[in-house]
LUMLUMVO-16587 format. One record per residue (C-alpha): residue in one letter; x, y, z; residue number from 1. Coordinates in pm, 1 decimal, padded with zeros to 6 digits. Example, Ala and Ser with C-alpha at 12.3 -4.5 7.8 and 13.67 -1.06 7.14 Angstrom:
% LUMLUMVO-16587
  rest         u         v         w   nr
     A   01230.0  -00450.0   00780.0    1
     S   01367.0  -00106.0   00714.0    2
% end
This chain:
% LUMLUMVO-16587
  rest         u         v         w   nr
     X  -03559.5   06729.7   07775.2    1
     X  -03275.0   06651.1   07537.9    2
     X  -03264.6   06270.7   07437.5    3
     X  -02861.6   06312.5   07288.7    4
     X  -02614.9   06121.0   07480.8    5
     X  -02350.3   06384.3   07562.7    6
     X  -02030.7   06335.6   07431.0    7
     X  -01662.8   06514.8   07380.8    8
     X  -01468.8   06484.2   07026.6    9
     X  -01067.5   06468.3   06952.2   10
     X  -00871.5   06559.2   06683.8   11
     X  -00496.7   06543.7   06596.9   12
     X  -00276.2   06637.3   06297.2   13
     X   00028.5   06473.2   06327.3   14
     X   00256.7   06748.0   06134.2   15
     X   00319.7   07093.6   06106.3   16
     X   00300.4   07084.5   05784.0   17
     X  -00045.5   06971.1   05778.5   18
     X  -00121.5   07321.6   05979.0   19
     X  -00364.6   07545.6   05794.0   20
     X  -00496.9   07322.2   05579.7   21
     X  -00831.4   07135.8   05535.4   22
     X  -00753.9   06866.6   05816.2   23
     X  -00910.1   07047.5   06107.6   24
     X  -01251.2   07085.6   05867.4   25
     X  -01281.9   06760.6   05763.4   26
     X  -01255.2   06592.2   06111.1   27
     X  -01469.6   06832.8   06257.0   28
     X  -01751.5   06804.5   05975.6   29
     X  -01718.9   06392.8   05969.1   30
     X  -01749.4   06399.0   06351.3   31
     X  -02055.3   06668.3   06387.7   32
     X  -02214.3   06470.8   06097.5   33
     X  -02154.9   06147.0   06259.7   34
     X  -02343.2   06292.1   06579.4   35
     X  -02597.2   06457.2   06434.1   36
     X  -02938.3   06335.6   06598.8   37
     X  -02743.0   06131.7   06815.9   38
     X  -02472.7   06287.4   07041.5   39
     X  -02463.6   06611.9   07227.3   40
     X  -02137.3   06731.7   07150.2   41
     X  -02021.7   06935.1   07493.1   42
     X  -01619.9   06973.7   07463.8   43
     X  -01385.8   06896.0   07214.1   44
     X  -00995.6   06888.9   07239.0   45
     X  -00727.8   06949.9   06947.4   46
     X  -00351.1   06840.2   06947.7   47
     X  -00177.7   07000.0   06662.3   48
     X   00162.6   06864.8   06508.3   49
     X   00098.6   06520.8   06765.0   50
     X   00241.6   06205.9   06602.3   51
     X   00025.9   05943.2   06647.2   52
     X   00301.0   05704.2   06799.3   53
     X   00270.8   05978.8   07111.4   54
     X   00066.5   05791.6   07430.8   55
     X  -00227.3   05976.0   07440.9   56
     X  -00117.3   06057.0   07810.5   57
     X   00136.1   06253.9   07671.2   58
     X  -00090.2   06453.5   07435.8   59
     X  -00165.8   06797.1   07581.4   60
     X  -00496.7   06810.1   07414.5   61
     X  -00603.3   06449.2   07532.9   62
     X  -00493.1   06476.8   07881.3   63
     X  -00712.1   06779.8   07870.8   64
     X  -01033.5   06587.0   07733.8   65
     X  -00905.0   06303.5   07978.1   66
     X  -00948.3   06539.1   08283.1   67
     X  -01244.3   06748.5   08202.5   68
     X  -01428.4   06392.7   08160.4   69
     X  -01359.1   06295.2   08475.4   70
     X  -01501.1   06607.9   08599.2   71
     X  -01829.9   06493.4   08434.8   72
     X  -02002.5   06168.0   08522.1   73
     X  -02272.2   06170.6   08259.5   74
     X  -02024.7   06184.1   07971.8   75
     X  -01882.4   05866.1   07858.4   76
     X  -01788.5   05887.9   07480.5   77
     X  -01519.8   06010.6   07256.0   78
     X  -01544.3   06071.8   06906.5   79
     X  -01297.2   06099.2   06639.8   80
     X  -01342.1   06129.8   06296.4   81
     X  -01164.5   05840.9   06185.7   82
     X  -00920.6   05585.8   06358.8   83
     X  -00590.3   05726.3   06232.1   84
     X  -00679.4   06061.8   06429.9   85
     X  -00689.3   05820.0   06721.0   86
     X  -00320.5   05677.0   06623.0   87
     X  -00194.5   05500.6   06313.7   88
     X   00035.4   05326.2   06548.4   89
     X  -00086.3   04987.3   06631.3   90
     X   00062.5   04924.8   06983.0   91
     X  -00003.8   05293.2   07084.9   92
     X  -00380.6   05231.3   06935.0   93
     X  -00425.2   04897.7   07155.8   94
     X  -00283.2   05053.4   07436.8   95
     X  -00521.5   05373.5   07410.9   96
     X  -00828.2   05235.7   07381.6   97
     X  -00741.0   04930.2   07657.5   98
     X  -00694.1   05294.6   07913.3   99
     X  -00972.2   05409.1   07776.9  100
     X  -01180.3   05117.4   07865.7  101
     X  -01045.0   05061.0   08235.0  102
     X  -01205.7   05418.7   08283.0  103
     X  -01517.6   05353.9   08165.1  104
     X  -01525.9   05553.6   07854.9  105
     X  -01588.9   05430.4   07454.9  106
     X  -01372.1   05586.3   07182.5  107
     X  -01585.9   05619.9   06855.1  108
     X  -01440.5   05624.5   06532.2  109
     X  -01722.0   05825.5   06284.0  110
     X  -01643.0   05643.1   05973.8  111
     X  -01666.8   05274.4   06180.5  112
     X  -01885.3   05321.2   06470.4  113
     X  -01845.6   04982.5   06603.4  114
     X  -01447.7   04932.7   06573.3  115
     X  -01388.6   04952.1   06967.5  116
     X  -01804.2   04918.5   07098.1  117
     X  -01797.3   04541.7   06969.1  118
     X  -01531.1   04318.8   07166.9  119
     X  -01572.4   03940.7   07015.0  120
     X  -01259.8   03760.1   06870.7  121
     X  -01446.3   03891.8   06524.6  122
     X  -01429.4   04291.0   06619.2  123
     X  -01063.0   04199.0   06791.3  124
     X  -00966.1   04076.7   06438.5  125
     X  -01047.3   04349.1   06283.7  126
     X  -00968.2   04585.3   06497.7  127
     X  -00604.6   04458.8   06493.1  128
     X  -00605.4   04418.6   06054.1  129
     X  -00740.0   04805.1   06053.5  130
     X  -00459.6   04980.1   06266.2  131
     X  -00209.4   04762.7   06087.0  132
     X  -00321.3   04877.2   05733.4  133
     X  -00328.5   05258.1   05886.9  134
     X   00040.8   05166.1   06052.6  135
     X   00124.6   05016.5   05712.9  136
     X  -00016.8   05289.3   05490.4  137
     X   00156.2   05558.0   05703.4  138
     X   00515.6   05364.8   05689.3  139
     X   00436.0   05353.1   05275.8  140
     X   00398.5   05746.7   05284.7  141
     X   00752.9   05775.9   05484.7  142
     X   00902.7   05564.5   05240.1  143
     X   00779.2   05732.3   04932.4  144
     X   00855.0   06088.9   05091.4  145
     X   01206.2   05937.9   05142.5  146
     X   01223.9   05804.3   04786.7  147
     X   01155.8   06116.4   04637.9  148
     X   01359.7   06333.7   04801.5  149
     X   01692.5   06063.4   04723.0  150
     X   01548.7   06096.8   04312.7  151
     X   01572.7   06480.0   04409.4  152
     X   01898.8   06512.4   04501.7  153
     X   02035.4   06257.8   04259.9  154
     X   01838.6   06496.9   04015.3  155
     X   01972.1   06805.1   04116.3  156
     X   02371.9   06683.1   04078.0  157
     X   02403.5   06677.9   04456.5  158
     X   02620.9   06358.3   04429.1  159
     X   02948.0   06226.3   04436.3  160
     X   03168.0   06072.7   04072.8  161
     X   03005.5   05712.0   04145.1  162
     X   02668.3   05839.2   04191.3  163
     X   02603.6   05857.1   04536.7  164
     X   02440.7   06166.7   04742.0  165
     X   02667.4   06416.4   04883.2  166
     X   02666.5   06447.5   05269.3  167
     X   02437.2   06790.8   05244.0  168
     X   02612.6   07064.3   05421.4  169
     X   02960.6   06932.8   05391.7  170
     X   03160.3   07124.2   05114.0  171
     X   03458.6   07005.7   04923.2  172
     X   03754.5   07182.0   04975.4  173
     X   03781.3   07330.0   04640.2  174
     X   03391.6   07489.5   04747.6  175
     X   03602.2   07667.9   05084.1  176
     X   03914.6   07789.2   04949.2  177
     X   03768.8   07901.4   04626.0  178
     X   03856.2   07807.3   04284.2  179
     X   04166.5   08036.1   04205.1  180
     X   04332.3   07922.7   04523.5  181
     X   04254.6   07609.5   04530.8  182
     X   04389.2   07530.4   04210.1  183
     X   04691.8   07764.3   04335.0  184
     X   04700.9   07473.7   04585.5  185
     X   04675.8   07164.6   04433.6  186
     X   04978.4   07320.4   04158.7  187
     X   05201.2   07414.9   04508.9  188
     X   05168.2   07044.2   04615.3  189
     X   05245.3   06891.0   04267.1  190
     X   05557.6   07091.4   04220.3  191
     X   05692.9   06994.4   04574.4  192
     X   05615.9   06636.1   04521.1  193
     X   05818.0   06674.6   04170.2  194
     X   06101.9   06823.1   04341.7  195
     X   06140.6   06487.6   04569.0  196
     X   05986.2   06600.5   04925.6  197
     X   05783.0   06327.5   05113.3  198
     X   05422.2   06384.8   05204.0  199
     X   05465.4   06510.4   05574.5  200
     X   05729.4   06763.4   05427.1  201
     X   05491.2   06873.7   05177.8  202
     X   05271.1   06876.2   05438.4  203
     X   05463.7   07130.0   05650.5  204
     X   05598.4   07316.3   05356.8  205
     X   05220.7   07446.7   05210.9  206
     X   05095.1   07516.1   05564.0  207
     X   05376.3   07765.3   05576.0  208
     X   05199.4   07935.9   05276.8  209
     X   04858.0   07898.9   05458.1  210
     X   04704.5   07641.7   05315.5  211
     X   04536.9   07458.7   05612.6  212
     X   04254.5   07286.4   05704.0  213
     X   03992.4   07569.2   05667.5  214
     X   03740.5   07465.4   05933.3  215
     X   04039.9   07413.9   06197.2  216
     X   04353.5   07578.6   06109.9  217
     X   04575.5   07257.1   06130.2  218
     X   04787.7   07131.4   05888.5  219
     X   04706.5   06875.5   05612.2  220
     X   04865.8   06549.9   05698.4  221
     X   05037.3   06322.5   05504.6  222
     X   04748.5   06123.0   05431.9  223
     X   04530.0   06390.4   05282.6  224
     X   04817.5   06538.5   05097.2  225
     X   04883.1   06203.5   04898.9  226
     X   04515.3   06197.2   04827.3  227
     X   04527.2   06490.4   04667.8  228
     X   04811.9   06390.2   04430.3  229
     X   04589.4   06082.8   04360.1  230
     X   04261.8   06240.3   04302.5  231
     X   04151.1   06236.7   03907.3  232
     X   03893.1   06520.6   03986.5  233
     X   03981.9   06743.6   04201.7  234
     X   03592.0   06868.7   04222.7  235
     X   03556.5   06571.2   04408.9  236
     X   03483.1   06623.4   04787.7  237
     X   03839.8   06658.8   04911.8  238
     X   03697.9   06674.5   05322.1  239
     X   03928.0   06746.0   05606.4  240
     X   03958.0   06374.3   05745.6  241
     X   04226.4   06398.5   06023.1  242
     X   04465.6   06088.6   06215.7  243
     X   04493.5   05905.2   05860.6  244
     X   04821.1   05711.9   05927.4  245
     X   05092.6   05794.1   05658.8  246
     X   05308.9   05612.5   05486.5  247
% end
């Protein structure tokens, strides 16, 4: 007769990028080491690309595990391979394992077998320092990914004359006429402001030539057409803001 206290296992990625990769090994290998003489492993459940902020009643995999369990009387533990599989998110981690406990079952981190088992105002305390360094060290990796995709675009000239990132998928209007008429263009407006017309004439005057707002097919307004005049680079992003009041 088996002496192993049965148990089920969990595991979560929480990105699709992490899909294919070593993360499913590891956590399997650090939990089936952890219960290794120990813990009859009968069921295990998987929740791929699952942030960790997710309740774990709205994880597929762990309502799963949730509902086979309470199918089986005998079984009362759940393993993980390490705390951050759980949830890196503090509130959602508190709130997980307090379900947990109402229904009778103990969540088992393998790297710190005793993070939920003990519950003395010494475990609580550490309990609450460890999911705020995961929550801490997961907000760190954001921030660094979002760093280094701002030095990236700064690197690859996708910014404006002062320095500052382009909005990414809105072209100038130099980049949707096309060079040769757009320089057709900006000459056209010149020479009708040198022969006296106002703006909103000017305005009127080039539409009759076609040149209009590519992505709508309304005229220019005043507005936009005295920007023009005033722009010292007209490689700048010259965008199709519309309802500028003119003067």
């Amino acid at each position: 007769m088996s002496t192993l206290t049965p148990a089920v296992y969990y595991m979560r990625t929480s990105s699709s990028t992490n899909l294919g990769g070593d993360s499913e090994v590891r956590q399997i290998t650090a939990i089936e080491d952890f219960a290794k003489d120990k813990y009859s492993l009968i069921k295990g459940a998987y929740d791929e690309a699952v942030k960790g902020s997710d309740s774990i009643h709205d994880r597929e995999g762990f309502r799963a595990l949730l509902e086979f369990l309470s199918k089986t009387e005998d079984c009362k533990t759940i393993i993980v391979s390490d705390i951050s599989r759980f949830s890196r998110d503090l509130i959602t981690q508190e709130l997980g394992f307090r379900d947990l406990k109402q229904l009778g079952y103990n969540l088992i981190p393998a790297d710190s077998p005793e993070h939920f088992i003990e519950d003395n105002p010494s475990s609580k305390l550490i309990r609450t320092l460890l999911g705020a360094v995961s929550e801490w060290e997961k907000n760190s990796i954001v921030q660094k990914l979002l760093n280094a995709r701002q030095r990236a675009r700064l690197k690859s000239g996708k910014t404006t004359v002062d320095g500052r990132p382009k909005c990414e998928g809105r072209k100038s209007l130099k980049e949707m006429y096309g060079e040769i008429r757009f320089n057709k263009f900006i000459r056209k407006v010149e020479t009708l402001r040198h022969s006296g017309l106002s703006y909103n004439k000017i305005a009127g005057e080039i539409a009759k030539k076609g040149y209009v707002q590519p992505s709508s097919g309304r005229p220019f307004d005043a507005g936009q057409v005295r920007r023009f005049l005033r722009s010292e680079n007209n490689d700048n992003c010259i965008t199709e803001v519309t309802n500028v009041k003119s003067v």
